[in-house]
SELO-184603 format. One line per field, with one value per residue (C-alpha): chain; x, y, z; residue number from 0. Coordinates in steps of 0.001 Angstrom, whole numbers, plus 500000, padded with zeros to 6 digits. Each point is the difference from the previous one (the first is absolute). Layout:
BEGIN
ch <- c(A_...)
xx <- c(X_...)
yy <- c(Y_...)
zz <- c(Z_...)
i <- c(NUM_...)
% end
This chain:
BEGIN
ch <- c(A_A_A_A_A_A_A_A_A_A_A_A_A_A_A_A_A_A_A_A_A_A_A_A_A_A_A_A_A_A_A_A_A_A_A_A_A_A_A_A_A_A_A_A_A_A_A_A_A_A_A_A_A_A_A_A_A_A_A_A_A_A_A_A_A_A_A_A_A_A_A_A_A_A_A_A_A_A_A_A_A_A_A_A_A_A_A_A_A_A_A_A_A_A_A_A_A_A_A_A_A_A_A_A_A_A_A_A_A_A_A_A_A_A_A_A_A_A_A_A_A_A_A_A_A_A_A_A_A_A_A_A_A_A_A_A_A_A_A_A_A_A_A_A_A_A_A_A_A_A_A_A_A_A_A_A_A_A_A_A_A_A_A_A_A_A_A_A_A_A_A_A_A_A_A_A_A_A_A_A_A_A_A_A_A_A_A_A_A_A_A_A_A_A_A_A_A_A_A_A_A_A)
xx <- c(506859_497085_502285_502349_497235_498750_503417_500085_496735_501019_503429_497939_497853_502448_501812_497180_499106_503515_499779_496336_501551_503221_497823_497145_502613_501861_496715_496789_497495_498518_503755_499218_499761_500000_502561_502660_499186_500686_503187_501252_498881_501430_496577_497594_496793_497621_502071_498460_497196_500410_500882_497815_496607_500818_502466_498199_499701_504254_499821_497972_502836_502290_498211_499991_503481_499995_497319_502948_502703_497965_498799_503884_501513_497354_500562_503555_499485_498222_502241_502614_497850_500172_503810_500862_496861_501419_496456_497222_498575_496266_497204_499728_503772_499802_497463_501805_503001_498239_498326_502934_501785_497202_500623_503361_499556_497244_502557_502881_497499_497284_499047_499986_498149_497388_499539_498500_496866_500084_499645_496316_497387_496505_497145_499461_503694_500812_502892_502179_500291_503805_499879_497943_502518_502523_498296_498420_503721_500376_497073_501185_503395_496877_497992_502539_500394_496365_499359_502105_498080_496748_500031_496607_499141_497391_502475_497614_500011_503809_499978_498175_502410_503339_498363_498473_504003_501701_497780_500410_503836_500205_497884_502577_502702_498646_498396_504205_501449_497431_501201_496919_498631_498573_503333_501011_503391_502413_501611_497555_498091_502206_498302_496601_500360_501187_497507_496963_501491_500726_496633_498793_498773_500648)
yy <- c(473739_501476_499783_502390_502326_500531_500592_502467_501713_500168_501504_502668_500236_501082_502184_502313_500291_500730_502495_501183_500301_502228_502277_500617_500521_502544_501591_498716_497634_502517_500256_496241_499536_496368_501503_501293_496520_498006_501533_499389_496529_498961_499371_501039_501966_497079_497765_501782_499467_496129_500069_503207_500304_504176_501837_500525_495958_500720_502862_497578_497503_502613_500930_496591_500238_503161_499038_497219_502669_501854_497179_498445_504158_500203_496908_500803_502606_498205_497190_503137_501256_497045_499551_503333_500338_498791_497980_498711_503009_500796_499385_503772_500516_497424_501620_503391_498554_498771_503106_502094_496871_500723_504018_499011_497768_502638_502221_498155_497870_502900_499108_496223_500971_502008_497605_497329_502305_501934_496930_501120_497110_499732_499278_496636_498812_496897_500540_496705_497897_499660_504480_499551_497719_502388_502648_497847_499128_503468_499817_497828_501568_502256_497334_498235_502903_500839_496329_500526_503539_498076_496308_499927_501710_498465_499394_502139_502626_500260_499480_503326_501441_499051_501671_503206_500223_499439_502366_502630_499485_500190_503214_501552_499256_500705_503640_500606_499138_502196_503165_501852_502901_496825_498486_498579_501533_496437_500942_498959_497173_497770_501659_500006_495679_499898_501981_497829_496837_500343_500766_496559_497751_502509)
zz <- c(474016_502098_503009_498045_499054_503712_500608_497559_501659_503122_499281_498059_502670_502476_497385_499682_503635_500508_497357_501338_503598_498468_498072_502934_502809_497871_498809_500464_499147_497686_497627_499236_496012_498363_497439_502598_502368_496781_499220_503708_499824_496382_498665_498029_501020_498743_502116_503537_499112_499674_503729_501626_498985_500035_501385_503649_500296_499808_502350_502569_499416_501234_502846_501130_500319_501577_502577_500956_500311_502102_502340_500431_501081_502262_501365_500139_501677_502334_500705_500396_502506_502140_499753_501175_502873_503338_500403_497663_498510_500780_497275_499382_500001_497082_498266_500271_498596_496964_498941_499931_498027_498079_499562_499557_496888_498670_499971_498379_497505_499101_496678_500587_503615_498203_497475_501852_500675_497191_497416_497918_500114_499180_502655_498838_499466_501529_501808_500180_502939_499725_499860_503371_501822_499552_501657_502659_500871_500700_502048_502306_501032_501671_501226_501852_502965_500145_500633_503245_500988_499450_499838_500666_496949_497186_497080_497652_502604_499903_496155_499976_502675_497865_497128_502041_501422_496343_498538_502769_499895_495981_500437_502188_498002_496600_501161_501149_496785_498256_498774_500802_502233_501919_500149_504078_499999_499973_503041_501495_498562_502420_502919_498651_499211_503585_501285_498089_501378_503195_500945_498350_502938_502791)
i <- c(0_1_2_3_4_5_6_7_8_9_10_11_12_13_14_15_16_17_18_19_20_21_22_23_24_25_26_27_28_29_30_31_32_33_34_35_36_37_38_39_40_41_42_43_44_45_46_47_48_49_50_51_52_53_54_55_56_57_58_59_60_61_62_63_64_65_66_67_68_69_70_71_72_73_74_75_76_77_78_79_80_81_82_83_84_85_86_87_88_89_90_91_92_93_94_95_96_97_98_99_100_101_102_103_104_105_106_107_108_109_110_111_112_113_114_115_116_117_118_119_120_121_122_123_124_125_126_127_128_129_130_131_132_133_134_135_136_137_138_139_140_141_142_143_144_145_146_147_148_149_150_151_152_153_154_155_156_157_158_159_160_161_162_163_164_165_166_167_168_169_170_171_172_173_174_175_176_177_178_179_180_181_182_183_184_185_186_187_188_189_190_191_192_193_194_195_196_197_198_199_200_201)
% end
């Protein structure tokens, strides 16, 4: 019988990040009501609650997933990269490749994009480990080619460099899908990400 009720959960579970995911990629994390969610997900606005502590614990779980959509089309694009180059593509080649991947799924995924950074937390929330290993997968993709331009590197020293570069490349492309008087024109946010990373090790 409990078996059956875990099921029961977990199908629940997934039905309202499914439904979570739907309504923030068509709209944003800020259109999320427990009323509409329940509705989509056959259920009844207690019944969230049984599962997510409040609706941003539900938005986290949906950035989790999002955080893996983003790391496997990079890494497509990556391992696309390396099928088409006629020789093993250089460290900052790599590296170039991922950060327009990056613009690219900013642009086609904006409110999901934006919501994994603009999700509202207190100071002194805990954020959970499993939240964390998510984003240090995306980490990594980074990691991997600065290992090769410095493999001498202390691994807190390039901790800090993977974070300096993902912040500097987010920056870039966030400032060009602003619609502001600050706005990098999109054309050429491409050239800008190029520019940034093919100066890194030279």
């Amino acid at each position: 019988m409990a078996g059956k009720v875990e099921e029961r959960k977990a199908k629940l579970r997934e039905g309202l990040i499914d439904a979570a995911e739907a309504q923030i990629e068509a709209a944003g994390a800020a259109s999320l009501k427990a009323r509409g969610l329940a509705q989509q997900a056959g259920c009844s606005v207690g019944a969230i609650y049984n599962i997510f502590d409040d609706l941003n614990a539900l938005v986290m779980a949906v950035n989790a997933r999002t955080f893996r959509r983003l790391g496997a089309f990079v890494s497509g694009k990556v391992a696309q990269q390396r099928e088409e180059a006629s020789g093993p593509p250089t460290p900052n080649a790599q590296m170039i490749v991922m950060a327009h991947g990056y613009l690219e799924f900013a642009v086609a995924h904006t409110h999901l994009w934006r919501a994994l950074f603009d999700l509202e937390m207190s100071v002194d929330a805990q954020v959970p480990e499993w939240y964390l290993a998510e984003l240090r997968a995306v980490f990594a993709l980074i990691a991997a080619p600065l290992k090769e331009i410095f493999p001498q590197m202390d691994p807190k020293e390039r901790d800090l460099m993977v974070r300096a570069l993902f912040s500097s490349v987010h920056g870039i492309v966030l400032l060009g899908l602003e619609r502001r008087i600050s706005a990098v024109p999109q054309d050429y946010i491409r050239v800008m990400l190029s520019q940034l990373l093919e100066q890194i090790g030279n």
